[in-house]
N, C-alpha and C positions, 0 to 999 in steps of 0.2 A: 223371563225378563232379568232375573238375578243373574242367570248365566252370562247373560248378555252383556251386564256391566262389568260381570268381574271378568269375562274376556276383553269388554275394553277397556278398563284399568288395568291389565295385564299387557293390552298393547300401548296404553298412551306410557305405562315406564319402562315398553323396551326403547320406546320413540324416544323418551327422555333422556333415554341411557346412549343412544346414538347421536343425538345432539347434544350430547353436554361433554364431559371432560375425560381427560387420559393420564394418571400419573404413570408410570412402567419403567422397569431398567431396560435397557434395551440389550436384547436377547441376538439378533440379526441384523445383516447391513442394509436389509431393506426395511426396516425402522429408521434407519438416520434420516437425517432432510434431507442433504446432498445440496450440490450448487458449488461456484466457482471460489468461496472462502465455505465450505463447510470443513469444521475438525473432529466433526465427534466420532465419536468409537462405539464397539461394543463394551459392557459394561458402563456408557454412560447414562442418563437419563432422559427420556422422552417428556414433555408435558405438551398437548394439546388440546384443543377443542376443533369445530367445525370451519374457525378462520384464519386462527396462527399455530405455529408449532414450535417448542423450543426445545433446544439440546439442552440440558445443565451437566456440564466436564463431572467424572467420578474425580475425586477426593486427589487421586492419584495422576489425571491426567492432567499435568501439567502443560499450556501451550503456550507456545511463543517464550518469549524470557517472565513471563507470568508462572509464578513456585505456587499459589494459591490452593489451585482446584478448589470445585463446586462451583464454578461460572457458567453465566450465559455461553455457550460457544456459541450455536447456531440458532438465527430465526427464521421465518417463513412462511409466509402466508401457505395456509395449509392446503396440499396437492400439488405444490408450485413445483415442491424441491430443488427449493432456489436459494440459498441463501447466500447473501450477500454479506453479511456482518463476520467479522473475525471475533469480537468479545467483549463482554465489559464483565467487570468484578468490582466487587464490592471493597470501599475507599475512603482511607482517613486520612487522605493528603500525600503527595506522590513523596516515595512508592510504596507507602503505608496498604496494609490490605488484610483482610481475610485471609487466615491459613485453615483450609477445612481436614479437622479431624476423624468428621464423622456426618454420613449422608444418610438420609433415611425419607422412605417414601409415608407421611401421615397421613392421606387420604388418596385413595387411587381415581377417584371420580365414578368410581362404579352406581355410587347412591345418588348422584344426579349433583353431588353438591360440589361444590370449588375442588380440584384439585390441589395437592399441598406437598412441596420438598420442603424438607429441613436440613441446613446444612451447621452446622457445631463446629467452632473451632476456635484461633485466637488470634490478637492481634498479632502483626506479625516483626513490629517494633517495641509493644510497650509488654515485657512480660503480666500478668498478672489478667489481663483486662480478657474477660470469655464474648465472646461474639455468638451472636445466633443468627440467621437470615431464615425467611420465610419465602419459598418461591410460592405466590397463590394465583391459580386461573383459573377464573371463574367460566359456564358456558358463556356463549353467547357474546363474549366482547374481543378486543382486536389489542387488548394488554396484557402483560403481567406484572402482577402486583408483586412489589418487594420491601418486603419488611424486617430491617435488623435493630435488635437489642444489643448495646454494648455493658458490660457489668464491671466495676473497675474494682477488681480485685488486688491492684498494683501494690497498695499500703502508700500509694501518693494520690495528690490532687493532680488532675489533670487542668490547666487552666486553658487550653484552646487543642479543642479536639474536631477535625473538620471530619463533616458525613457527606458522603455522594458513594459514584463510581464513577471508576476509570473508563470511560468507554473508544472505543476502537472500532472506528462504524467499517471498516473494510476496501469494498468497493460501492458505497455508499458516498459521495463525497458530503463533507462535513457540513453543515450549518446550524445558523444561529438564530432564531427569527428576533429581527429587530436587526440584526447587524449583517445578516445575507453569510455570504462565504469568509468575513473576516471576524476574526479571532479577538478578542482582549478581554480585559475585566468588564463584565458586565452581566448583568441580571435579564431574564428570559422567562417568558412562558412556556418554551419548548427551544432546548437542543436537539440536535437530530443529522439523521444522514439521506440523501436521495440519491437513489441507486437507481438502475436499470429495469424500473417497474416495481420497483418494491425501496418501500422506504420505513428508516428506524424513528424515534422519538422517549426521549424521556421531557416527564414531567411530574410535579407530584401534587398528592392533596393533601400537607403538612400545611395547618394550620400557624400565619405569624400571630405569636400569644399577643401584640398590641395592634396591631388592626384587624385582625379575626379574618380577616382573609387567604386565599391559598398561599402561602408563600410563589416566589420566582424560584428557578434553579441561581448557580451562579455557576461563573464561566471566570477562572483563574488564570491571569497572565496568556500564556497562545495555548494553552489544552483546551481540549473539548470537554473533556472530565463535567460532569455535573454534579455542583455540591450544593447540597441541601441544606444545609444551616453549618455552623459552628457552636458548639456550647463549652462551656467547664464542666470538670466531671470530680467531682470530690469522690476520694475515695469510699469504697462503699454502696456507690450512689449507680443510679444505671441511667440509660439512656434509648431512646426506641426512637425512629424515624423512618417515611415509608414513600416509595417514589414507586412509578408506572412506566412503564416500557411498552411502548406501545410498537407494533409492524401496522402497513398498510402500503397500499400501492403505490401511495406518492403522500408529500408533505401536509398537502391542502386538507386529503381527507383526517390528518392527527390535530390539524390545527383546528380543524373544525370543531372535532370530538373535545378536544381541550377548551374551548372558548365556552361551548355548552356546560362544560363539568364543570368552571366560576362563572356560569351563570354572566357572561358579557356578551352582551349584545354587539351584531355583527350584520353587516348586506353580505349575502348569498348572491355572488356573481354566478349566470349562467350564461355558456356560450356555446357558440358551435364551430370546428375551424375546416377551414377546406384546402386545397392546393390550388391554383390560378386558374386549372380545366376545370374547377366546381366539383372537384372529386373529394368526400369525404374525406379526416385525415384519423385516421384510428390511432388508438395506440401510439398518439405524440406528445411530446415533452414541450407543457404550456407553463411562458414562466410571467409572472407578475412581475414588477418593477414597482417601488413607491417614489413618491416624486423626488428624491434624491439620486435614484435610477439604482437603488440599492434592494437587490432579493427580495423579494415580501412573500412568495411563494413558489410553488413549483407541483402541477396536476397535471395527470394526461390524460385525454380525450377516452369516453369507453368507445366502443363498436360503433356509435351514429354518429360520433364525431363530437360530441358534448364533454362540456369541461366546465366544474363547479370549484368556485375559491370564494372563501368566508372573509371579507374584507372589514377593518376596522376604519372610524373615518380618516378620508385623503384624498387624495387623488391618486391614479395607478395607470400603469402603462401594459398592456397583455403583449405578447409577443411569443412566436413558435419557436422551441430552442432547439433546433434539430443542427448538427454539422450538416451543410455543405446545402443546407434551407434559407432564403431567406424571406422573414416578413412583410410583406408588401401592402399588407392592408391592417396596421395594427391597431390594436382596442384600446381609447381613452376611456378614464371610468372615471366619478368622482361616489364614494360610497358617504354615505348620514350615517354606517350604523345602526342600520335596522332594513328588515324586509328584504326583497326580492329583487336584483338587479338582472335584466336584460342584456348582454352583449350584442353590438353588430356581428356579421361577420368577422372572420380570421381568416388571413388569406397569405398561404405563402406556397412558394415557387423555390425550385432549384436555384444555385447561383448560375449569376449568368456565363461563368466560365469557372472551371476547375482549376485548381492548386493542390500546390505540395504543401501537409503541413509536414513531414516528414522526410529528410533527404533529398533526394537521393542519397543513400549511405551504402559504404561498400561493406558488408556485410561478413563477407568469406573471403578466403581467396589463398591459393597455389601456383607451385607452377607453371600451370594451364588453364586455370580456370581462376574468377571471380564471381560471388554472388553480389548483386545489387539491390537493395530495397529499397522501397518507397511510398510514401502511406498519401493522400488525396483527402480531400472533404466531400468529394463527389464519386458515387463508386463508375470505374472505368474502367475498360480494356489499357493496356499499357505495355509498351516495348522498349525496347535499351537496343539501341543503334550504336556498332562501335566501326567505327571509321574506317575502313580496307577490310574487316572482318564479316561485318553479314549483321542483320535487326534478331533478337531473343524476345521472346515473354513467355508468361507465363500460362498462358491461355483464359485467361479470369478475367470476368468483369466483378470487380471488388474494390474498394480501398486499399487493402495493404496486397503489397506486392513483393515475391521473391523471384525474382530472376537469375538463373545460371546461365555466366558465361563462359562456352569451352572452346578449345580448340585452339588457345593460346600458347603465345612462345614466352618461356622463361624469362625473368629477367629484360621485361619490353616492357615499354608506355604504350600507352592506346588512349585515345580520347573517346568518349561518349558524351551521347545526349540522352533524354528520356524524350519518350512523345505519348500523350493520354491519349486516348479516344475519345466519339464525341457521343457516347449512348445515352448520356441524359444531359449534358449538358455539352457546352463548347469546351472540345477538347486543347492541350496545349503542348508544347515542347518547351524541354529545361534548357538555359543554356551549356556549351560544353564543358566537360570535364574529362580529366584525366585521371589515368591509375597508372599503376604499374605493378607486375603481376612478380611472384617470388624467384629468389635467381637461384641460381647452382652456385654461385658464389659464395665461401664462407665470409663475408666483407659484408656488414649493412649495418642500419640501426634501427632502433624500436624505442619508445619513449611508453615508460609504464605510469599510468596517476590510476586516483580513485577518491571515494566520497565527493562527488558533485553535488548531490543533492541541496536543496531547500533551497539555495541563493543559483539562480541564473545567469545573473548576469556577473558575475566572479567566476561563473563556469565558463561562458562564455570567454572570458578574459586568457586564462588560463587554455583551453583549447584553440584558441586562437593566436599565442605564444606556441604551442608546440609547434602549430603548422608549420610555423616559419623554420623548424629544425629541419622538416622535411623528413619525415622516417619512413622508413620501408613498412611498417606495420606501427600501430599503435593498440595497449591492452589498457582495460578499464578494469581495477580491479574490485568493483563492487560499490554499492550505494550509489546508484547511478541516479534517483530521485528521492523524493521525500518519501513520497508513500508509494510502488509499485501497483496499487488498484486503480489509480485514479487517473485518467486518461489525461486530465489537462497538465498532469506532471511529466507526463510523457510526451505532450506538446510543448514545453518547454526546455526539456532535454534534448529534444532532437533539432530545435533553435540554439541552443547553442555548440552544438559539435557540426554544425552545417556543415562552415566553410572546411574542416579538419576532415569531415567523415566522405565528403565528394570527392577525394581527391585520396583518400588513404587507406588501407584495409584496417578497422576495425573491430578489433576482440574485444569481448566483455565475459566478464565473470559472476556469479552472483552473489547478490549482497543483502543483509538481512532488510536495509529499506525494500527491496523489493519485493520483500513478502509473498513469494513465491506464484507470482501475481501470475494471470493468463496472459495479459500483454508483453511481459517479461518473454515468454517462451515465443509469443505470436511474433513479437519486434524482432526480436534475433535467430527465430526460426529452428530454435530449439524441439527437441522430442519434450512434452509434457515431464517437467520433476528430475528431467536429467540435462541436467546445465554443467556437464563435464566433458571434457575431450581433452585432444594431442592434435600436434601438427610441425612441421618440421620445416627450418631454414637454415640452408648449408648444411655447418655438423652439428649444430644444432637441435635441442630436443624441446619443445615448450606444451605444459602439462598444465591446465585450467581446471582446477578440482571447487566442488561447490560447498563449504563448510555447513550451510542454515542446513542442509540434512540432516545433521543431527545437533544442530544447537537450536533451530528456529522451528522447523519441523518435526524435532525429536522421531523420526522414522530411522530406528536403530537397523530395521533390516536395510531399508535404502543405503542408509548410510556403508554395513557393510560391506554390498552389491560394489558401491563407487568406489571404496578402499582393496578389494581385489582387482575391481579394474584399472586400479592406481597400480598396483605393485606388478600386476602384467604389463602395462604398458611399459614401465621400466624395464621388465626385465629384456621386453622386447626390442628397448632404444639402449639397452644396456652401452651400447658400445658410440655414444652419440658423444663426441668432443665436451658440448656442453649440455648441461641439463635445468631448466628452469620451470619453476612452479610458482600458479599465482591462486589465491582463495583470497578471501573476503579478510575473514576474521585472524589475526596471527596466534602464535603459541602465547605470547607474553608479551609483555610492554611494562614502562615506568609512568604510563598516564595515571593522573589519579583524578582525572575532571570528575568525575562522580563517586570518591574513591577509591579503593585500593582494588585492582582488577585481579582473578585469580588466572592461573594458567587456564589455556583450552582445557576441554577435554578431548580436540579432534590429536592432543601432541602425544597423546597416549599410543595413537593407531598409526598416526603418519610421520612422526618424526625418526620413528628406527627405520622404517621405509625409505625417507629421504638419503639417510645415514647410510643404509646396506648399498643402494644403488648410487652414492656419488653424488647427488645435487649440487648445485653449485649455489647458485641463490634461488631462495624464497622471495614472491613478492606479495606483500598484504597492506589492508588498509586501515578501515573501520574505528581506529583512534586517529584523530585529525588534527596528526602533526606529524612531523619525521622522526623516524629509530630506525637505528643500523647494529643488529647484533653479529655476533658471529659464534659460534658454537659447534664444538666437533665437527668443523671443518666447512662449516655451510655458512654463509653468508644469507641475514633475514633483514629484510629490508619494510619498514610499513611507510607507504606512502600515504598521507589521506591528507591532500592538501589544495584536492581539486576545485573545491570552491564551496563545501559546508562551512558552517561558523568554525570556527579553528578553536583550539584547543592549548590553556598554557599553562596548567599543572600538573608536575612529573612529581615524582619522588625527589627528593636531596640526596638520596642514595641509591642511585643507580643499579638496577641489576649487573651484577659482572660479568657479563657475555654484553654488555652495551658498549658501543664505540664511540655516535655520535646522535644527539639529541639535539632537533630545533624545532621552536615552537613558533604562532603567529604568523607564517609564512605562507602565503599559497605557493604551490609550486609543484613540478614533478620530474620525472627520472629518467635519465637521455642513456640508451647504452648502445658504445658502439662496440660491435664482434668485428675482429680484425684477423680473420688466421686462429694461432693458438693466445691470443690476447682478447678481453673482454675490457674496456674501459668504462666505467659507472663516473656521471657527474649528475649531481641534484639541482636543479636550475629553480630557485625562487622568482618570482614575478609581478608579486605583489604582500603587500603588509596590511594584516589586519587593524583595525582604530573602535570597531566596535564589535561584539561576537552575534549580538541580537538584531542588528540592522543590512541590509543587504549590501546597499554602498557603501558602508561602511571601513572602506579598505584606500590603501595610497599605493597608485601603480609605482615599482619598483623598476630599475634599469635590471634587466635578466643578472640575477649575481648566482654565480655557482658556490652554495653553503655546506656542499661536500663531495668526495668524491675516491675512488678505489679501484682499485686493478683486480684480475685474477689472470695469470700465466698460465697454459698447462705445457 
């Protein structure tokens, strides 16, 4: 009998030690999570249990414009290998942070008990002040606890020291509960992001010292950031504060867990939703509304088609968020805050006819060929009919679509139409458009802008001024949205280049807003991480190189790989009339909107390149305003006036390779190649009145604010 027990007390703590926790470095790459924003490495650190998993960056791994190390990089519910999140690090007010000196694993989880990283280091503005963070994961729950002590060793008083993190949900899109998708000053029980089945949350259980209750986070100006209190820190004096990060599958289930952990009472909505045949709806995205018809939640159905959301009292509206679904039988509710609510039915159906939220956009395009693309809310078979030519597709029934058309003559217009199929729903036809494919002729124009992001409808504005130039091609040189994860950024993007992109072959480049996103490569039909090419009109040589490889991705070998394929390409157009190159980020600039900017570090690798092989002009964006330098012989041009908030402090003292500086202006770059002549003019189009507001701006009569030759 004694045998008996100590074999099973010998099995109930291997069973303990299988269900509870995991500190480790990680040794292998099938340790990482993985997923479509996974960054971590080897040499970073694993912690999980039986339902989440998290990467914490080594010391040294620095991501994104984040110097820190010891961050969250990656989460995930654990086996998913899905992560969705880019990162949060630990924050005293932007861009205040943790700089980790020293990582170290204090309990491995072997003993059944919490898992534990210690990350040591310092503030990274206020010398003196030592920082400590505590990663803890306990079995059995769907958080991690994060505990930092600050120690103010400064020899000053601090009188307002803010504690949170910066957080960076990825492809999670952002909210707020209490204020749904919008942003401002406000107090929360839960920030958070809902992704693609998996969703992030912070919240904390820091006590406020006069109502003894959990504290709220708070939500600063339009960040996401959540900060946890503010205090004064007299010298000497130290400081501790402790918040929870929780993964789960969707919002409902963290908002649940959080309502329970302060002990507030809630109705437990339960439902079930189906599609108009009565067919279960699995794995769908079910969104609350409260009666202002503002977010209150976001659950998805498991395998029977059930969907639970913890409601506080109101009234609410249920409804299926799926593209290219609509609700037809939605759920009224009014919740008391307490007990057990019932839902009817949830009943939704295909639309009744498909659309484009995407283009038609011309994509590619050559002497003989053009690609066309086109994204639907309904997935569908889809063809591009060109007028005396013959019907193309792609053979897919899908949403997005890449269509090659060949067999074209140089230098010709052709009109097209698109037509959907009708496999789920009623198919449709776009009306006509036209293109015009590349000439033999050295004689054309190209009109270059960049930074569109965050303001739409100023992009709109601005892309809708080019058209009327009419150019043979048009290049986007990066920052094409706010955030590259988030889909409905990319439905606003492709509304406003509509009427420009039907009608014109458009190039893009990439840009650190894109964040190296999968939609990025899917929309413009790129190979995965390589967003680089050439291509040629007339005597013409034009080179699209992607800088975030090594400023945003820090992938020093990629970066290499692209910088050889840079300097072969040259040497191979070596002899090409003119030669132009467009990237995101430039060498340098006299912007100081966030202070004093340092050079690239891409000027190290690519500038004696540009130099050995002749370039003529650079074209860049990413400070949003105009600079025109010239230097050993190359002309650098940064546009970024495409319709982000603008930008209107410089220096007083110009760098001297600077020729001309305007600030406030939306606007972009018209060039016509004429023979052995290139003519450059900068076409303003509108004037900034406020940097934080969209409409913000006074339409301008087109004025040209500069312009320059090159002869060869």
């Amino acid at each position: 009998m004694r045998k008996f027990l100590v074999l099973l007390l010998a099995f109930s703590l291997v069973a303990l030690t299988m269900a509870g926790v995991v500190a480790k470095r990680v040794t292998s790459a099938d340790e990482l999570i993985g997923g479509p924003a996974a960054d971590g490495k080897i040499g970073d650190y694993l912690m999980k249990n039986d339902i989440v998993s998290f990467i914490i960056g080594d010391k040294e791994n620095y991501h994104g414009y984040m110097r820190s190390g010891g961050n969250v990089l990656d989460a995930a519910l654990t086996g998913t290998h899905y992560d969705l999140l880019d990162e949060f690090h630990t924050y005293f007010g932007w861009p205040k942070q943790l700089i980790a000196e020293k990582i170290e694993i204090v309990n491995d989880g072997k003993d059944g008990k919490a898992a534990i990283i210690k990350v040591e280091g310092h503030h990274s503005h206020i010398n003196g002040i030592k920082v400590t963070s505590w990663y803890i994961l306990d079995p059995g729950v769907n958080y991690l606890k994060v505990v930092t002590t600050l120690v103010n060793n400064s020899g000053k008083d601090i009188d307002k020291m803010i504690l949170g993190d910066a957080a960076y949900f990825g492809y999670a899109r952002a909210f707020l509960w209490g204020m749904g998708y919008k942003f401002s000053k406000f107090d929360s029980l839960l920030v958070g992001g809902q992704g693609d089945g998996v969703a992030y949350g912070f919240s904390t259980t820091e006590l406020d010292p006069q109502t003894k209750k959990m504290r709220k986070v708070h939500i600063s100006y339009i960040f996401v950031d959540p900060e946890i209190k503010t205090v004064s820190l007299k010298n000497g004096q130290s400081v501790t504060y402790e918040r929870l990060f929780f993964v789960a599958r969707d919002l409902a289930t963290i908002q649940k867990e959080i309502l329970d952990m302060r002990g507030i009472k809630y109705t437990l909505l339960k439902g079930y939703a189906y599609d108009d045949k009565g067919n279960t709806l699995t794995n769908t995205r079910i969104e609350v509304l409260d009666e202002n018809g503002t977010v209150y939640s976001i659950a998805y159905t498991d395998a029977a088609g059930m969907y639970q959301v913890p409601l506080l009292n109101g009234e609410y509206k249920v409804v299926v968020n799926v593209e290219g679904m609509e609700t037809v039988s939605e759920v009224k509710v009014e919740a008391n805050g307490e007990g057990l609510a019932f839902a009817p039915a949830l009943v939704a159906k295909y639309a009744d006819e498909n659309k484009f939220v995407w283009g038609p956009y011309i994509n590619k395009a050559g002497k003989d060929f053009v690609e066309i693309s086109f994204r639907t809310i309904v997935p569908s078979s889809g063809k591009v009919v060109v007028k005396g030519v013959g019907e193309f597709t792609d053979g897919k029934v899908a949403k997005l679509h890449h269509v090659k058309i060949t067999g074209l003559e140089p230098g010709t217009e052709y009109t097209y139409k698109v037509v959907l199929g009708s496999e789920k729903t009623k198919g449709i036809e776009s009306e006509e458009y036209t293109f015009k494919t590349f000439s033999n002729k050295s004689k054309f124009r190209f009109v270059v802008y960049g930074d569109t992001r965050t303001y739409n409808t100023r992009h709109k504005l601005v892309a809708d001024a080019i058209d009327k130039y009419n150019p043979d091609f048009v290049m986007h040189v990066g920052d094409l949205v706010m955030d590259g994860r988030i889909m409905d950024d990319w439905n606003g993007y492709f509304w406003a280049i509509k009427n420009l992109a039907s009608d014109h072959p458009y190039f893009v480049d990439h840009g650190n807003h894109e964040y190296n996103s999968v939609y990025f490569y899917k929309a413009f039909d790129f190979k995965p991480d390589h967003a680089w090419y050439s291509f040629d009109y007339g005597d013409a040589h034009f080179i699209v190189l992607n800088a975030d490889t090594l400023l945003m991705q820090k992938n020093f070998d990629l970066f290499m790989e692209e910088t050889k394929w840079l300097e072969k390409d040259l040497q191979e157009h070596k002899d090409a009339k003119f030669k132009f190159v467009f990237f995101h980020e430039p060498f340098r600039t006299n912007c100081t909107e966030y202070g004093e900017e340092p050079e690239s570090p891409t000027a190290k690798y690519w500038e004696p390149i540009f130099e050995k092989y002749g370039v003529d002009v650079v074209f860049n964006s990413h400070f949003h305003l105009y600079e025109r330098f010239y230097k050993d012989g190359i002309v650098y041009v940064t546009t970024g006036g495409g319709g982000a908030p603008l930008y209107v402090h410089v220096k007083e003292n110009p760098l001297p390779e600077t020729k001309k500086i305007v600030t406030g202006l939306h606007h972009f770059v018209v060039v016509d190649v004429n023979g052995d002549e290139v003519n450059v003019k900068v076409v303003a189009v509108a004037k900034q009145t406020n940097k934080k507001k969209e409409d913000a701006y006074e339409v301008i009569q087109p004025e040209v604010v500069d312009q320059f030759s090159i002869k060869k």
